[in-house]
C-alpha positions as CSV (number, residue, x, y, z in Angstrom):
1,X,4.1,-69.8,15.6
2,X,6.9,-70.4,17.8
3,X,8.6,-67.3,17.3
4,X,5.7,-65.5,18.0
5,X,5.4,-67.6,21.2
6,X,8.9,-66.5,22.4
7,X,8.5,-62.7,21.4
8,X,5.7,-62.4,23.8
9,X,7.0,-64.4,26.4
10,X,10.0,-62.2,26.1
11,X,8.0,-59.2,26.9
12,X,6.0,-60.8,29.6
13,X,9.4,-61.4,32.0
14,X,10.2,-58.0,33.4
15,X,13.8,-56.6,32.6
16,X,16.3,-56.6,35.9
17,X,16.7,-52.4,36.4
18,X,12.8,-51.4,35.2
19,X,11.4,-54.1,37.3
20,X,12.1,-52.5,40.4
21,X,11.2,-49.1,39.8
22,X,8.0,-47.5,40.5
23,X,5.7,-46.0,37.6
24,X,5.2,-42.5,37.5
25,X,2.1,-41.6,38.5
26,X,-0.6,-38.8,36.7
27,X,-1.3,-35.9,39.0
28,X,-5.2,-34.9,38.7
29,X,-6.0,-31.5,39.1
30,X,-5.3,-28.3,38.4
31,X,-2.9,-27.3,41.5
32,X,0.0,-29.1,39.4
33,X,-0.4,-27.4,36.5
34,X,0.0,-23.8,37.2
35,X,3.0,-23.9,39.4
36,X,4.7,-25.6,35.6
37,X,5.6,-23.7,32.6
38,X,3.6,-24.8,29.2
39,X,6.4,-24.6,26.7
40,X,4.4,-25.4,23.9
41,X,2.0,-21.7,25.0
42,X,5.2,-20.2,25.4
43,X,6.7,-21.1,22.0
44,X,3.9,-20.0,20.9
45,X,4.0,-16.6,22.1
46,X,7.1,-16.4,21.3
47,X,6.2,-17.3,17.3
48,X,3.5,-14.9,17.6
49,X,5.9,-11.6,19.0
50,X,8.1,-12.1,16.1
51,X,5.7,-12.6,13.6
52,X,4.5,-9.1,14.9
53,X,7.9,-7.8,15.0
54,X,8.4,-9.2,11.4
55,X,5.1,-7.0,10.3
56,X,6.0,-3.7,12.5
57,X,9.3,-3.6,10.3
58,X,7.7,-3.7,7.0
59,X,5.0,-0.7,8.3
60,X,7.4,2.0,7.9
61,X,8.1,0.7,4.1
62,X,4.8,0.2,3.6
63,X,3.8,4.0,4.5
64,X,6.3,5.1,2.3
65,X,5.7,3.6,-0.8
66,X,1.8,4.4,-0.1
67,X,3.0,8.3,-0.4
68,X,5.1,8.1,-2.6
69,X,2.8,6.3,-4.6
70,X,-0.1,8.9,-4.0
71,X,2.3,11.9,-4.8
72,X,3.5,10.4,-7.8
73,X,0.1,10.0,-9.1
74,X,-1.1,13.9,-8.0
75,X,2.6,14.9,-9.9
76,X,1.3,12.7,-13.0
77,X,-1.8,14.3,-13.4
78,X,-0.2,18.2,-12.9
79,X,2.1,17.1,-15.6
80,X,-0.4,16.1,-17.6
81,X,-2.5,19.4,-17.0
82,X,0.9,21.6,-17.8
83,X,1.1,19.6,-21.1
84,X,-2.5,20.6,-22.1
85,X,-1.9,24.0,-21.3
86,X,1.5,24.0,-22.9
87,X,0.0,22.8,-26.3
88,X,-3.3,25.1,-25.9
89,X,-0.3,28.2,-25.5
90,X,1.9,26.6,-28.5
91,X,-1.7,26.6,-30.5
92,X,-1.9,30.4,-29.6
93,X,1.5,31.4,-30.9
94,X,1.0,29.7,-34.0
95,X,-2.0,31.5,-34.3
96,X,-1.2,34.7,-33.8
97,X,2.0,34.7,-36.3
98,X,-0.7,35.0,-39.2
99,X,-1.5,38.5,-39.7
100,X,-5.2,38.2,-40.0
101,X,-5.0,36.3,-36.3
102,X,-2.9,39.1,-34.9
103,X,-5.5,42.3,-36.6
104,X,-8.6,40.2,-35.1
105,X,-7.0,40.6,-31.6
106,X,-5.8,44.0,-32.2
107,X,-9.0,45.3,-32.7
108,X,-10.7,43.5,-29.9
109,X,-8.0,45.3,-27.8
110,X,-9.8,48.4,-29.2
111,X,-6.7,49.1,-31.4
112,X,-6.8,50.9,-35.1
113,X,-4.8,50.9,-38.3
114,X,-3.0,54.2,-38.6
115,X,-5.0,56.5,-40.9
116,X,-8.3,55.3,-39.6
117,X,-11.2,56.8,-38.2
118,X,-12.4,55.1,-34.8
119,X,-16.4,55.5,-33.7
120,X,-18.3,55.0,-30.8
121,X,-21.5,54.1,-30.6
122,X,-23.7,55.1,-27.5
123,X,-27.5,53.6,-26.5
124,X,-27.5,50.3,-28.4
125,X,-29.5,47.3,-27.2
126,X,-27.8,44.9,-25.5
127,X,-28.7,40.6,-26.2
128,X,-29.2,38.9,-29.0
């Protein structure tokens, strides 16, 4: 208990170059205020440019991978149609290397073996 006793005895007696000085004293009002500059709102704004800076850099990469993304897709999807095509064509060589393939598509062309006799017929109904 005695310590205790002297600790806040020891705070009670005034120190020799605080006691003489006057406390600083809280302006009220708002006149004070806006002639000072609020460094905490400006560090914030501050923060808050770069941040936006930060973002306005990564737009431009953005966009491009966003196109190049879409045109890769659109060249994917040609590719993939020229593949069809090219095995729908392969499909149509093969087929007309047989003989009987290549005399069915002769004669649609209106074509005859030599030696034959070609007829037309005039005034038939058309459907089916």
């Amino acid at each position: 208990m005695a310590s205790a006793r002297r600790a806040s005895a020891a705070r009670a007696t005034p120190r020799p170059g605080i006691a003489g000085r006057p406390r600083p004293r809280a302006i009220r009002g708002g006149a004070a205020r806006a002639t000072g500059i609020r460094w905490d709102r400006v560090g914030r704004v501050a923060l808050l440019v770069v941040l936006v800076g930060i973002l306005a850099l990564y737009v431009g990469p953005a966009h491009s991978w966003w196109v190049t993304w879409h045109e890769a897709r659109q060249h994917r999807a040609e590719v993939s149609r020229l593949e069809a095509q090219n095995a729908r064509l392969r499909a149509h060589v093969n087929a007309l290397r047989d003989p009987k393939s290549l005399e069915v598509e002769a004669r649609k062309l209106g074509m005859i073996r030599p030696g034959e006799r070609s007829y037309v017929i005039r005034g038939l109904p058309k459907g089916g």
